[in-house]
TIMI-2910 file (N, C-alpha, C, CB; in pm, 1 decimal, decimal comma, always signed):
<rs>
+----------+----------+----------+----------+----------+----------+----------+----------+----------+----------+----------+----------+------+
!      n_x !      n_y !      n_z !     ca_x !     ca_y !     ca_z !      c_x !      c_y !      c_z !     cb_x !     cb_y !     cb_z ! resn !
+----------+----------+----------+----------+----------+----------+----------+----------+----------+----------+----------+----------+------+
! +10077,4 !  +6141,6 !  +7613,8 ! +10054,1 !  +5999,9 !  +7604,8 !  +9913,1 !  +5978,0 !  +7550,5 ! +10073,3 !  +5931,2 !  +7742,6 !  Unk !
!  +9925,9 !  +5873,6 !  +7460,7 !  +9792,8 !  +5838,4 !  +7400,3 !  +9743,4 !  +5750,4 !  +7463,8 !  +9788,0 !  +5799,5 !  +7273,6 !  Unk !
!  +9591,5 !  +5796,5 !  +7511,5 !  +9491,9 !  +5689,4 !  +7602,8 !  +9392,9 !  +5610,1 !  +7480,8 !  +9370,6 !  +5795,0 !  +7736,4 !  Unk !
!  +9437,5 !  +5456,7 !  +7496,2 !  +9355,3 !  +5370,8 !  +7391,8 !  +9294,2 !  +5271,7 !  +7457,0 !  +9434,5 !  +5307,3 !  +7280,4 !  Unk !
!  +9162,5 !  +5314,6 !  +7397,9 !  +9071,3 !  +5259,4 !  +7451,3 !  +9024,0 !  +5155,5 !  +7350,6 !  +8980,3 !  +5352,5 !  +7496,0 !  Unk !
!  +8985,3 !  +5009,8 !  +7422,9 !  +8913,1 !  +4917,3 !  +7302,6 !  +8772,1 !  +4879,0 !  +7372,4 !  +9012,8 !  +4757,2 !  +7256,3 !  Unk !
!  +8660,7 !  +4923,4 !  +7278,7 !  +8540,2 !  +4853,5 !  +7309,3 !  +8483,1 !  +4790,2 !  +7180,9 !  +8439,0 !  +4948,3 !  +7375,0 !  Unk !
!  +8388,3 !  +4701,0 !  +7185,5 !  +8344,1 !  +4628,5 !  +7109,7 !  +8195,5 !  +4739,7 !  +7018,3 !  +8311,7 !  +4485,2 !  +7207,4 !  Unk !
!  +8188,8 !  +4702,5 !  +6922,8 !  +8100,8 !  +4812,7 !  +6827,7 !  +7903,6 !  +4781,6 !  +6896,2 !  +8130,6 !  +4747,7 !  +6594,2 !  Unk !
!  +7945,2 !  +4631,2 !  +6910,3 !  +7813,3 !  +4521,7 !  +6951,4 !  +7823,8 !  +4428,9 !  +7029,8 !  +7760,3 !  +4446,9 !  +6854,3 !  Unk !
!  +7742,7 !  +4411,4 !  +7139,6 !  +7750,4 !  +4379,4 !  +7274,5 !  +7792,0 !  +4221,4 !  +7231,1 !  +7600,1 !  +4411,9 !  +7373,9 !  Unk !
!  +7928,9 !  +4127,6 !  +7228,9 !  +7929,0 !  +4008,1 !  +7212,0 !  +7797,2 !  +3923,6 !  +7286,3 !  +8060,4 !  +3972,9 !  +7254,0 !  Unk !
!  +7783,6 !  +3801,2 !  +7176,5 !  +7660,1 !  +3690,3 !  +7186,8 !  +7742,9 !  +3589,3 !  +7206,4 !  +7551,9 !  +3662,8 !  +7055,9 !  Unk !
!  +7731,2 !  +3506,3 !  +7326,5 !  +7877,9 !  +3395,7 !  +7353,6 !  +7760,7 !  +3305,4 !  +7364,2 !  +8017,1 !  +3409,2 !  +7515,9 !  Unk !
!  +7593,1 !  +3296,6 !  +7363,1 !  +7518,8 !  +3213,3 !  +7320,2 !  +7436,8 !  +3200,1 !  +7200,1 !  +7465,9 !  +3204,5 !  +7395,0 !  Unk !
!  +7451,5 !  +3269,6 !  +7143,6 !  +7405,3 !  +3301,8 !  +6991,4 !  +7387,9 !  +3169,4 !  +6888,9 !  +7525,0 !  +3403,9 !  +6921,5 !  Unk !
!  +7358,0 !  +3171,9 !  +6800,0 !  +7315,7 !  +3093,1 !  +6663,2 !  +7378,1 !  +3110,9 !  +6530,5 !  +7183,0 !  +3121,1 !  +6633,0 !  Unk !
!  +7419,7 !  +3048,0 !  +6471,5 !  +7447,6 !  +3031,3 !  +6346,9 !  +7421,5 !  +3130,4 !  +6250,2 !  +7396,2 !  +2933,5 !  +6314,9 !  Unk !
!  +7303,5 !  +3208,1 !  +6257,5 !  +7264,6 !  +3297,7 !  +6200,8 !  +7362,9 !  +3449,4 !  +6233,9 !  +7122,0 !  +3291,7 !  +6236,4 !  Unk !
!  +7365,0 !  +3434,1 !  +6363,5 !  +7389,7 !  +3538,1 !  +6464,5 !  +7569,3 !  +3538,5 !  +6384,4 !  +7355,4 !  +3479,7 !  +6673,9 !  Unk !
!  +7635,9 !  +3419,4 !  +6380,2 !  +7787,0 !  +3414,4 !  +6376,3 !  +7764,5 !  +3439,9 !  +6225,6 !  +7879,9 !  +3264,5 !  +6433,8 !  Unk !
!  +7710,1 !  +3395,4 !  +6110,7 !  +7682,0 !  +3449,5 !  +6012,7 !  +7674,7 !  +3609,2 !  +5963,8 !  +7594,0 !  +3397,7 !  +6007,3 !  Unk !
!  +7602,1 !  +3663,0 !  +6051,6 !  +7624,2 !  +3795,2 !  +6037,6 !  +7703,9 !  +3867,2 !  +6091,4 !  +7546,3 !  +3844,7 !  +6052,6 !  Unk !
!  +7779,3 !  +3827,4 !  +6182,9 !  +7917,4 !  +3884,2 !  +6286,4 !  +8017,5 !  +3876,9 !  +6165,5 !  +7977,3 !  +3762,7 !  +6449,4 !  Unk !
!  +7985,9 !  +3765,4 !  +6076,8 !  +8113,4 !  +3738,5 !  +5990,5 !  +8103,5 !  +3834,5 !  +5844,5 !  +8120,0 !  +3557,9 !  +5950,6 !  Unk !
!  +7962,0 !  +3816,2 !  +5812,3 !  +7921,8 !  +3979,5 !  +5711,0 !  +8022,6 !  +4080,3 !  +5772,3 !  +7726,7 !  +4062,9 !  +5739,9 !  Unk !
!  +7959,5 !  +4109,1 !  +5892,7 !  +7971,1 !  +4246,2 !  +5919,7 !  +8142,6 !  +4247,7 !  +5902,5 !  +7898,9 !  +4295,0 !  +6081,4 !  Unk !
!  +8244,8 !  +4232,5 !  +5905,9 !  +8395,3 !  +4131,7 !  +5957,8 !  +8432,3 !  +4165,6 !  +5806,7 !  +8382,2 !  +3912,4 !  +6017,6 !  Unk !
!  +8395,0 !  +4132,0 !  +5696,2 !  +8397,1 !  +4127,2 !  +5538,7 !  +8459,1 !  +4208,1 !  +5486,0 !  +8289,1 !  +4137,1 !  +5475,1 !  Unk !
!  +8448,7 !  +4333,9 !  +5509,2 !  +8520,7 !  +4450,8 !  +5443,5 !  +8654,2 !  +4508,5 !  +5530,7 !  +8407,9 !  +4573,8 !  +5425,8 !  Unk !
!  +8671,9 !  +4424,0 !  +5649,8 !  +8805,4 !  +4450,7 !  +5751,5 !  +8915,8 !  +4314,4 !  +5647,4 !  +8756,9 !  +4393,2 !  +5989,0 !  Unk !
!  +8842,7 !  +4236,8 !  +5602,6 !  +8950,2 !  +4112,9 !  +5596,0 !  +9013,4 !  +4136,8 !  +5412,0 !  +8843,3 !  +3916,8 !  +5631,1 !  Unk !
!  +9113,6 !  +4144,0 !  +5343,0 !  +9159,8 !  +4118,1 !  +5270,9 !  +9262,8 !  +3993,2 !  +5206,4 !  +9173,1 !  +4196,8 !  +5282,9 !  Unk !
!  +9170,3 !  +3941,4 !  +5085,0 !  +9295,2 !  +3836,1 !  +5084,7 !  +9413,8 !  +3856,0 !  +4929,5 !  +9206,8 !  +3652,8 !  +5081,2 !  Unk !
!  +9473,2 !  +3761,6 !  +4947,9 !  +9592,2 !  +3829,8 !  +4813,8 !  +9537,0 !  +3750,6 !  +4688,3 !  +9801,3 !  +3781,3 !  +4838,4 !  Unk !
!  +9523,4 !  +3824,4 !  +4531,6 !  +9465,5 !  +3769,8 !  +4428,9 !  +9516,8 !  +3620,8 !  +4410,2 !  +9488,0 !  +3856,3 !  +4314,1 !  Unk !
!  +9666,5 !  +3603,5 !  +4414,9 !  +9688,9 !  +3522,8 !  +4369,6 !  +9832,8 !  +3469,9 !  +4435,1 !  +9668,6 !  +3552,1 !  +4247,6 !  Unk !
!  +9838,9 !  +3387,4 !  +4525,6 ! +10012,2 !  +3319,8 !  +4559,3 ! +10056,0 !  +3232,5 !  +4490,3 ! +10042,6 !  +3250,3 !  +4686,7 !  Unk !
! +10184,3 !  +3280,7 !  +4426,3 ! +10217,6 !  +3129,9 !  +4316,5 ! +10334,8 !  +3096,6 !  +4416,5 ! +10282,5 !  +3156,6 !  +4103,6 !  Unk !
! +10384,4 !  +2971,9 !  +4441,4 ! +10452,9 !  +2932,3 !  +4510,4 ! +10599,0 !  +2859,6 !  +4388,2 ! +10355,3 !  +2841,7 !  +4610,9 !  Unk !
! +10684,0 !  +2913,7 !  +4467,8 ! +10841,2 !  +2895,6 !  +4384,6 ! +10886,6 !  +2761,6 !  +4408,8 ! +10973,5 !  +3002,0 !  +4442,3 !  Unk !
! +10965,4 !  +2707,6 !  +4359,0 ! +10997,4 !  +2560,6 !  +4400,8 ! +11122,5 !  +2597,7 !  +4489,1 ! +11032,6 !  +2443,1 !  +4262,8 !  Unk !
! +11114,5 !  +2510,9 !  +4587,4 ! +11254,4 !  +2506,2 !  +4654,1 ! +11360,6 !  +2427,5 !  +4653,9 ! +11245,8 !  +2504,5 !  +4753,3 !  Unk !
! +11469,2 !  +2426,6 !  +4612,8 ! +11587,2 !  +2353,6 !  +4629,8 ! +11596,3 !  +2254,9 !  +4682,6 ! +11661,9 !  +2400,8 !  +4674,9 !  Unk !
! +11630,6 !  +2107,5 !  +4659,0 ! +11639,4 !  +2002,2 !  +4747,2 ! +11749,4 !  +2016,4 !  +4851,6 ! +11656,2 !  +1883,5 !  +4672,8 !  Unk !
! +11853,8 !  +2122,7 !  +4814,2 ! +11973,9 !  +2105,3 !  +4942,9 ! +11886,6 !  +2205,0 !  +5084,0 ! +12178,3 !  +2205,8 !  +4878,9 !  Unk !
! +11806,6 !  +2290,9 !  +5059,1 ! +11784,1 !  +2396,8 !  +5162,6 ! +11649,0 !  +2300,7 !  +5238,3 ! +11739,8 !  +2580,5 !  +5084,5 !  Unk !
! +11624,4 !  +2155,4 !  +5180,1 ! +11527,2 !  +2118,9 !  +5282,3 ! +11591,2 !  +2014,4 !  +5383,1 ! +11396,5 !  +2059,3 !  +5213,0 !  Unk !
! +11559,6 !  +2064,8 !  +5505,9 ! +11575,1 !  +1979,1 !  +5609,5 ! +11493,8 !  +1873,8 !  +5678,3 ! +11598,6 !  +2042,5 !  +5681,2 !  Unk !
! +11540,1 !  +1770,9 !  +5746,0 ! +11460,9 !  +1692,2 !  +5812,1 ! +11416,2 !  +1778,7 !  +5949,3 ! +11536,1 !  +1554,7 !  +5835,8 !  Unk !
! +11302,5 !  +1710,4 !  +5981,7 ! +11208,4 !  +1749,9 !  +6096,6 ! +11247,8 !  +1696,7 !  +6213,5 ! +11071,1 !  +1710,5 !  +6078,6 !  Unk !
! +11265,3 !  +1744,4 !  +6312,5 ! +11318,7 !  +1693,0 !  +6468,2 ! +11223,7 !  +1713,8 !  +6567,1 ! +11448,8 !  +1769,5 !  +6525,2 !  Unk !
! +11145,1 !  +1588,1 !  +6591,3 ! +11031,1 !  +1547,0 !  +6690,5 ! +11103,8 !  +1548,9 !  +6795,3 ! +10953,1 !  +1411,0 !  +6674,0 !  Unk !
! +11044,8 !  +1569,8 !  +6951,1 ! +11084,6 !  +1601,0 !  +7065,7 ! +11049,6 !  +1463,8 !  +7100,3 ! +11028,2 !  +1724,2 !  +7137,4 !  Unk !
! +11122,4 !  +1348,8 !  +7196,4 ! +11094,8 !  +1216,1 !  +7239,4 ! +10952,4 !  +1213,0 !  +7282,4 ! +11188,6 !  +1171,0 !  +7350,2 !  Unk !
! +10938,7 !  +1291,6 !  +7357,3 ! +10802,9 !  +1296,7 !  +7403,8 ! +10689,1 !  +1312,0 !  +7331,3 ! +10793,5 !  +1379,5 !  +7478,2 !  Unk !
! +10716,6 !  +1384,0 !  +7227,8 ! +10577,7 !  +1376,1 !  +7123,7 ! +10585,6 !  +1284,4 !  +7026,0 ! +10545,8 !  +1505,0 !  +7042,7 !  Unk !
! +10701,1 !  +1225,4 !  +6944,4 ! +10728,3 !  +1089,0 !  +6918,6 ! +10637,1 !   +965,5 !  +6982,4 ! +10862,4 !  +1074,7 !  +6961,7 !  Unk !
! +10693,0 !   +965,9 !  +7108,6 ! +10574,9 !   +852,8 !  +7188,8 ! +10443,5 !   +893,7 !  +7142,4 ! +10567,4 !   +859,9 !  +7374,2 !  Unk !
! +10379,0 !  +1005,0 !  +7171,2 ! +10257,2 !  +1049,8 !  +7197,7 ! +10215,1 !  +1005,5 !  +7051,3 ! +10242,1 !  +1209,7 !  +7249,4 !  Unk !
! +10270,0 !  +1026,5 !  +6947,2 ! +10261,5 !  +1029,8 !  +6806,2 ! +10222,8 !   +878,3 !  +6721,4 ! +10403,7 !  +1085,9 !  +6763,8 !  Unk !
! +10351,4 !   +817,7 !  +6784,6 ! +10379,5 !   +649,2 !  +6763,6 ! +10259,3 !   +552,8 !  +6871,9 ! +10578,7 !   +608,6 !  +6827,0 !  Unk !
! +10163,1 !   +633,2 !  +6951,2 ! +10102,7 !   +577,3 !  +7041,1 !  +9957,5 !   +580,4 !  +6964,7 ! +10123,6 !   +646,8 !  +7181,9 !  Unk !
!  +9924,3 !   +696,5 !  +6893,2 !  +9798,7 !   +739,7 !  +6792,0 !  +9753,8 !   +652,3 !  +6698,8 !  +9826,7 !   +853,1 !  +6709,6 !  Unk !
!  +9654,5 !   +613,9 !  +6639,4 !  +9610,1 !   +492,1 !  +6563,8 !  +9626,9 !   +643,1 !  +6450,1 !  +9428,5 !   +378,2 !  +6609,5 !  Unk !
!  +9693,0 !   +541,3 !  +6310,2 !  +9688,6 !   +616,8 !  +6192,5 !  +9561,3 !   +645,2 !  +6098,3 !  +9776,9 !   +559,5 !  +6121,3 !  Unk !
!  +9427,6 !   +576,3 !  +6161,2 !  +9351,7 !   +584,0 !  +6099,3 !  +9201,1 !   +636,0 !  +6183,0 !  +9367,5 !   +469,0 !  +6035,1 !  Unk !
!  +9244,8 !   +655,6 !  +6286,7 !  +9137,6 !   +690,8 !  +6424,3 !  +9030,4 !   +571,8 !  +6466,9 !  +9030,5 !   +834,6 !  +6383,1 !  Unk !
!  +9113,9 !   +434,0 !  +6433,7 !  +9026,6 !   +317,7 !  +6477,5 !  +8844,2 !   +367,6 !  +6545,9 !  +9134,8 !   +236,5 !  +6614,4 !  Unk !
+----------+----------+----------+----------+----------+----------+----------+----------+----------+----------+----------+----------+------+
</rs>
């Protein structure tokens, strides 16, 4: 059985600065890949469906100012 262990490389800063999250996110840079390019296909008007709100979030929804008064 494989024993896996996770620790952090650098002691997390949960009060830190801007600077501090700045460089957490450098360091982060060469783990993250993104894709050159997504071209998106058109989809069929028969395969789209309508959306089905739950009553309860309806209210919650219909209760919200559309413009954040």
């Amino acid at each position: 059985m494989t024993n896996l262990k996770v620790h952090a490389p650098a002691p997390v800063d949960l009060e830190g600065d801007l600077a501090s999250l700045r460089g957490d996110c450098a360091r982060m840079v060469p783990h993250w890949a993104a894709p050159d390019r997504i071209t998106s296909l058109p989809v069929s008007p028969s395969l789209i469906h309508g959306v089905t709100v739950p009553p309860k979030s309806a209210r919650l929804l219909d209760s919200m100012s559309d413009y954040g008064d």
